[in-house]
C-alpha positions in Angstrom: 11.7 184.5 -48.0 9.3 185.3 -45.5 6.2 187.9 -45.9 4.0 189.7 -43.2 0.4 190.0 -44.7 -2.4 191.4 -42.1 -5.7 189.6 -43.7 -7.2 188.2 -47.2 -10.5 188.7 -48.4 -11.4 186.0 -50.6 -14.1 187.8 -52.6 -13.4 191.7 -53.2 -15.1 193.6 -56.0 -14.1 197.0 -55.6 -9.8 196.3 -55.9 -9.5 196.3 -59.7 -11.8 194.0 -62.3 -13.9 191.2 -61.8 -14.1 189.3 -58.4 -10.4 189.2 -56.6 -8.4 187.7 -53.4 -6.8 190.8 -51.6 -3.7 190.8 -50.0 -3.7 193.5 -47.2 -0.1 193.3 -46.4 1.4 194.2 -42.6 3.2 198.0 -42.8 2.9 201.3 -44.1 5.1 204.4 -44.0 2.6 207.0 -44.0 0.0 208.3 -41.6 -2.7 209.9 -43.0 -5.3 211.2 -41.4 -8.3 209.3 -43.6 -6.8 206.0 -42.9 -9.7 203.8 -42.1 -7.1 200.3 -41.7 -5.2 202.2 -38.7 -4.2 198.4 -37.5 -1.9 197.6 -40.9 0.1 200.7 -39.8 2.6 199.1 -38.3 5.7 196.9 -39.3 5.4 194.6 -36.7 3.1 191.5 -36.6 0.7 190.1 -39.2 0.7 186.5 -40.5 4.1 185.1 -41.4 3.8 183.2 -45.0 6.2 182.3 -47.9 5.2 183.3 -51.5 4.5 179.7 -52.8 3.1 179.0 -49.9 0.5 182.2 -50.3 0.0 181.8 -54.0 -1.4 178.0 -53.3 -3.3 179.9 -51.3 -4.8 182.1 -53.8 -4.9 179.7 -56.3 -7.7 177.8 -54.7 -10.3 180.9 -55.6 -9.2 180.9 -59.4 -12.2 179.4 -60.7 -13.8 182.8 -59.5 -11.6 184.7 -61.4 -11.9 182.6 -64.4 -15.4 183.4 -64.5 -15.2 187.1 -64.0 -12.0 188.2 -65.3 -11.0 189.0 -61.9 -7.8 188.4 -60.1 -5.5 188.9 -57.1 -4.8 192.7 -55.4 -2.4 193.7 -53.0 -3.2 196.5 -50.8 -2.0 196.9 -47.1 -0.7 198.4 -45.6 1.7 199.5 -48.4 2.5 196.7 -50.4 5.8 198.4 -51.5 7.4 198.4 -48.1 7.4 194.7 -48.8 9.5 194.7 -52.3 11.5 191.3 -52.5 8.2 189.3 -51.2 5.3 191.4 -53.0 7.9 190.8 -56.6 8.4 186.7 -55.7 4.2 186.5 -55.1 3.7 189.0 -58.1 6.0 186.5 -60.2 4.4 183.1 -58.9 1.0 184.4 -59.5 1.9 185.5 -63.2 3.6 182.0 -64.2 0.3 180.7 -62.9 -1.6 183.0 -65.4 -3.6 185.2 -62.8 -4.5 188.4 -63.4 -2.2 191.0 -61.3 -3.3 194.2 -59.4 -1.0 196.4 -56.9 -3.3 198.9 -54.9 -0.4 201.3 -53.7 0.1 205.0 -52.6 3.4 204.9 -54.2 4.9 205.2 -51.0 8.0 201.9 -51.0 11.4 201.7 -51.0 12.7 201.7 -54.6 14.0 199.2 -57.2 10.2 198.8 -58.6 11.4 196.8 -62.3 10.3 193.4 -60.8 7.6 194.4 -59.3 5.9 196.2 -62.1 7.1 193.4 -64.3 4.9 191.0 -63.0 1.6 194.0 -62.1 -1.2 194.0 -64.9 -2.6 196.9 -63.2 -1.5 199.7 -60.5 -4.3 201.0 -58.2 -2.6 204.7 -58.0 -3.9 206.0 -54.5 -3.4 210.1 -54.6 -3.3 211.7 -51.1 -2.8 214.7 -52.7 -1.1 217.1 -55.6 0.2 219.6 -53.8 3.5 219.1 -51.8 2.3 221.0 -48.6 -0.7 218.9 -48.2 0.2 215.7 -49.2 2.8 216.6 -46.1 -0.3 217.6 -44.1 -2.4 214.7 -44.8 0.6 212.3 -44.4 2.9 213.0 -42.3 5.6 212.7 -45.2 6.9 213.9 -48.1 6.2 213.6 -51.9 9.5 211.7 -53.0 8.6 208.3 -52.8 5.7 208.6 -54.7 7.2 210.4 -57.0 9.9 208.2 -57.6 7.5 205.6 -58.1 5.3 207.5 -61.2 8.3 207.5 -62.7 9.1 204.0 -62.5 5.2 203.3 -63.5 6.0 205.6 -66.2 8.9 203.3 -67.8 7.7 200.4 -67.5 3.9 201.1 -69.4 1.9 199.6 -66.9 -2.1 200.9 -67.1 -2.9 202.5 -64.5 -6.2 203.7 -62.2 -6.0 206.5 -60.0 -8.2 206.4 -56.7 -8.3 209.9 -54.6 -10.1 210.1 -51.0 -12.7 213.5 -50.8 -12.6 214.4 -47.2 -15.6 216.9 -46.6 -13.2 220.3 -45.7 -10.4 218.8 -46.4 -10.2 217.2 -50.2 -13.6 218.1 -51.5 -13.1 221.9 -52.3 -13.5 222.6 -56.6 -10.2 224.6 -56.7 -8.6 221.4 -55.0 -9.9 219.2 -57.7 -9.4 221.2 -60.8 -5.8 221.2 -59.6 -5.9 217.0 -58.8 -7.6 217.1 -62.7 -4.1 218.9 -64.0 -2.1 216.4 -62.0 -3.8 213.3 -63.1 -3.3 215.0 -66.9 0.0 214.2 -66.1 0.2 211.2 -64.9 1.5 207.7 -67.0 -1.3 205.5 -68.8 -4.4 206.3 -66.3 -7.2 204.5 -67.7 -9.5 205.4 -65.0 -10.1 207.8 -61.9 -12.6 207.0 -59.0 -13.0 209.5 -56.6 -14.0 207.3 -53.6 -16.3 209.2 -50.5 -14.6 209.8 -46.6 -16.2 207.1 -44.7 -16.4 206.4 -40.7 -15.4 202.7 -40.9 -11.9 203.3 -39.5 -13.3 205.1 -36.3 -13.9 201.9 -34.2 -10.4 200.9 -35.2 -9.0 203.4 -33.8 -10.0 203.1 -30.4 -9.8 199.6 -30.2 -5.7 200.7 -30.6 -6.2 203.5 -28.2 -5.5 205.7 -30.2 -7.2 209.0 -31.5 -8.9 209.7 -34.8 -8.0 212.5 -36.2 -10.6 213.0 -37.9 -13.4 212.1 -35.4 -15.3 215.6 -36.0 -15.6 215.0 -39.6 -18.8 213.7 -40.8 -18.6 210.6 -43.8 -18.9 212.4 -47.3 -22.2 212.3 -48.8 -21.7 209.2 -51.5 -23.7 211.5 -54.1 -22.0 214.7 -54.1 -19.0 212.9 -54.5 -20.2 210.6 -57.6 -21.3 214.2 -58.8 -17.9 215.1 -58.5 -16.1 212.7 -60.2 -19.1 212.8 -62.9 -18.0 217.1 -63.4 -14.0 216.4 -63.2 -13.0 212.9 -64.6 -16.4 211.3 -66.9 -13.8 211.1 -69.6 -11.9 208.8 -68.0 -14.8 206.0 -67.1 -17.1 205.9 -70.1 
């Protein structure tokens, strides 16, 4: 079984506890207009690898995550466009004893058992509540998502939600009293990090020729959005 993964960072600290290997995997579905990895949009391309052949991979970085409880994410990309690979790496890694992360906007294909199986932690990323935006922002529809809380939702696994604040666009209070409802509902959330809009994916863009579409909108000011998060979701992260 063959895989298409765009990159790996060897030491992340922001993709779930304790020092981690990230898997950005090649592919995504959606095409939202705060993307700031424009490059793992595509199927096509990316670095072919086997699963055992990745994990060995991986493996070589454990004594980091021994020390700091850490572990391996995979992000993309969307991971879940990826199922049979992203469930045989999730399994190897977990017969090894490493920690498991999946940082996903819920946006795959279905049949999720052995995938969550085999994930210690989902990285929930909320475009939006709403139906009409989450269209908007994405270029899709809700379903998939959807369809995969309710497969989160089965199978227990903890869960932290992660939701972009776009200045204009997702950083308005009667926005994020309704995101605080919809988390509410949401399966075994342990925590909620609002993260701020940032400008890093601009230079990406035009090294693909293509446009940003959000070129006129300035990077959300870091403490206004911590201020944020502190107002709408402290219980969460104490």
């Amino acid at each position: 079984m063959t895989g298409y993964i765009h990159s790996l960072e060897s030491m992340g600290l922001v993709d779930g506890p304790g020092v981690r290997c990230v898997v950005f995997l090649q592919g995504c579905p959606l095409r939202c207009l705060y993307c700031h990895n424009p490059d793992t949009q595509t199927a096509e391309g990316g670095e072919a690898v086997e699963p055992e052949a990745l994990v060995r991979r991986l493996l070589r970085f454990r004594p980091y995550f021994d020390r700091s409880g850490g572990g391996v994410t995979f992000s993309g990309g969307e991971p879940l466009l990826q199922p049979e690979f992203l469930a045989e790496c999730l399994a190897w890694l977990h017969r090894a004893g490493v920690h498991t992360c999946l940082d996903t906007s819920g946006a795959g294909l279905g049949a999720y058992e052995d995938i969550l199986r085999h994930t210690d932690l989902v990285l929930y990323d909320v475009k939006h509540e709403d139906p009409e935006h989450y269209q908007r922002i994405t270029g899709r529809s809700m379903e998939r998502t959807l369809d995969f809380v309710e497969a989160v939702r089965q199978a227990g696994t903890p869960m932290w939600v992660r939701h972009v604040v776009v200045p204009g666009l997702t950083d308005q209070e009667v926005h994020l009293a309704a995101l605080r409802r919809y988390v509410d509902t949401l399966p075994n959330v342990q925590r909620v990090e609002l993260l701020p809009f940032h400008k890093l994916g601009a230079e990406k863009y035009r090294g693909l020729g293509r446009t940003d579409p959000l070129a006129e909108v300035p990077a959300m000011d870091p403490e206004r959005c911590s201020k944020l998060q502190e107002h709408w979701f402290s219980d969460f992260n104490r």
